[in-house]
C-alpha positions in Angstrom: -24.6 -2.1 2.3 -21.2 -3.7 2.3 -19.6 -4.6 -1.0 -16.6 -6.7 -1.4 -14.3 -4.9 -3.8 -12.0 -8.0 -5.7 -8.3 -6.6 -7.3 -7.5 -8.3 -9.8 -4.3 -7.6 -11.8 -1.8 -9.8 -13.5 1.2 -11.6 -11.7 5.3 -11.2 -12.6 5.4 -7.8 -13.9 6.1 -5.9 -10.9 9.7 -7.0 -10.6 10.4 -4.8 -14.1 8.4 -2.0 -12.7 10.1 1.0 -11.9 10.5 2.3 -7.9 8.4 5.4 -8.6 5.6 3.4 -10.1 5.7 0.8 -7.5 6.0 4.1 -4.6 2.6 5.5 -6.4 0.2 2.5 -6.6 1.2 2.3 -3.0 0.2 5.8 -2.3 -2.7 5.6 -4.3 -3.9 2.6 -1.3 -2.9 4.4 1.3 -5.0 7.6 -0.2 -7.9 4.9 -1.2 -7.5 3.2 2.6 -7.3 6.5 4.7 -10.4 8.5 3.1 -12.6 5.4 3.6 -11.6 5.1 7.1 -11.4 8.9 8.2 -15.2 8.5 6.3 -16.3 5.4 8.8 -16.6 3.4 5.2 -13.2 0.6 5.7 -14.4 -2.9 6.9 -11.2 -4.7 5.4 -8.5 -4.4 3.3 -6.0 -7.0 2.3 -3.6 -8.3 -0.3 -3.1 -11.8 -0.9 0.4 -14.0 -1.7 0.6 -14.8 -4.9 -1.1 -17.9 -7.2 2.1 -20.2 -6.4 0.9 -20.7 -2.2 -2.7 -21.1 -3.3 -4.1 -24.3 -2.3 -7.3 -25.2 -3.7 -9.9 -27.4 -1.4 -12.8 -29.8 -2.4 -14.4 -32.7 -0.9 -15.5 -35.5 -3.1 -16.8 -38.8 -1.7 -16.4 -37.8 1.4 -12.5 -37.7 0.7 -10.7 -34.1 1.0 -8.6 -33.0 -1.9 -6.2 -30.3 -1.5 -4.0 -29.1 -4.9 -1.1 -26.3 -5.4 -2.6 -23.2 -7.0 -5.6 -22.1 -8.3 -8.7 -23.4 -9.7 -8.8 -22.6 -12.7 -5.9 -20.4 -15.3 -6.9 -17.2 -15.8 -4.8 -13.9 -17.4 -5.7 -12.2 -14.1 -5.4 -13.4 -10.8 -7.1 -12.6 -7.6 -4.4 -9.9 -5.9 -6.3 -8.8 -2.8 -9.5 -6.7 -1.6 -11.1 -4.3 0.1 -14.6 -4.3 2.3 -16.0 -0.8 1.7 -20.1 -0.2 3.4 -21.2 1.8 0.5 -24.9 3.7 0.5 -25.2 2.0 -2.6 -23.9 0.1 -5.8 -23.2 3.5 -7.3 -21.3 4.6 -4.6 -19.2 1.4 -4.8 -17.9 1.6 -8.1 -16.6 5.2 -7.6 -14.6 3.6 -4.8 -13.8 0.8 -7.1 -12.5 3.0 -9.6 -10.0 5.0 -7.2 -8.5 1.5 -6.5 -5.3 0.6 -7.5 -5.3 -2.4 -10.3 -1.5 -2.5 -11.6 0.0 -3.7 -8.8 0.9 -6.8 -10.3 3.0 -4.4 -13.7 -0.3 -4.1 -15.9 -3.7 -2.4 -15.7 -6.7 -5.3 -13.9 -10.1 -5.0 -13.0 -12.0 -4.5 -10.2 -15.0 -7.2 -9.5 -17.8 -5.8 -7.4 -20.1 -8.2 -5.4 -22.7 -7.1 -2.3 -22.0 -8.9 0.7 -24.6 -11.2 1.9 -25.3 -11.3 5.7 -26.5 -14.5 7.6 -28.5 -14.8 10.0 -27.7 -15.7 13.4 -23.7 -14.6 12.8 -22.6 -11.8 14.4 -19.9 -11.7 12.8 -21.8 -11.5 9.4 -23.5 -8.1 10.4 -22.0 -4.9 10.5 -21.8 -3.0 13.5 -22.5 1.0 13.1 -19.3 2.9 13.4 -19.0 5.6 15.8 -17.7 8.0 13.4 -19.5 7.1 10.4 -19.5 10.0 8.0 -22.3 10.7 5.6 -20.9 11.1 2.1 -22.9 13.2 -0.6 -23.3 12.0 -4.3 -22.6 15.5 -5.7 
């Protein structure tokens, strides 16, 4: 099953962080992004620019309405996420909680959600990887 893993963490901090701290939340990634790939596991992993070059979409009356930012305030925003194809919802969340959340200068959360295929879209369905690893749940 693939789950969708959503950072989020809080924005204008990271400018007062020190180098070191910023260096290890990067290394923590990298460690998070290389064991799920050398494990067949990755599907995507991304950051996203910040809340200020968000434009949000909707269509009323037929008429399309674009606005800067987000949808709604929130204390945390939406920082980026990773696609990991988990065994199971357990397995997820112990990936989830190797993930990075501070990126933005404090501590965030990590939002879970199970990918839903469609039908008809191959891009919707995961291909097997070649080298996919079984992982144990010691």
């Amino acid at each position: 099953m693939r789950y969708m893993m959503l950072i989020y963490t809080t924005e204008g901090g990271r400018s007062a962080m020190p180098p070191e701290e910023v260096q290890q939340i990067q290394q923590d990634h990298s460690a998070v992004m290389n064991e799920t790939r050398r494990r067949g596991m990755l599907v995507a992993v991304n950051g996203l620019g910040r809340t200020n070059t968000a434009t949000t979409v909707r269509v009323e009356n037929g008429k399309i309405l674009a606005t800067d930012g987000p949808f709604a305030e929130t204390k945390e925003q939406l920082a980026g996420y990773y696609v990991l194809d988990c065994a199971d919802l357990d397995e997820a969340i112990a990936w989830a909680a190797r993930i990075p959340t501070a990126c933005g200068g404090a501590k965030g959360s990590i939002e879970i959600r199970q990918l839903t295929e469609f039908a008809g879209v191959p891009e919707s369905i995961l291909k097997p990887h070649p080298t996919t690893v079984s992982v144990s749940h010691d």
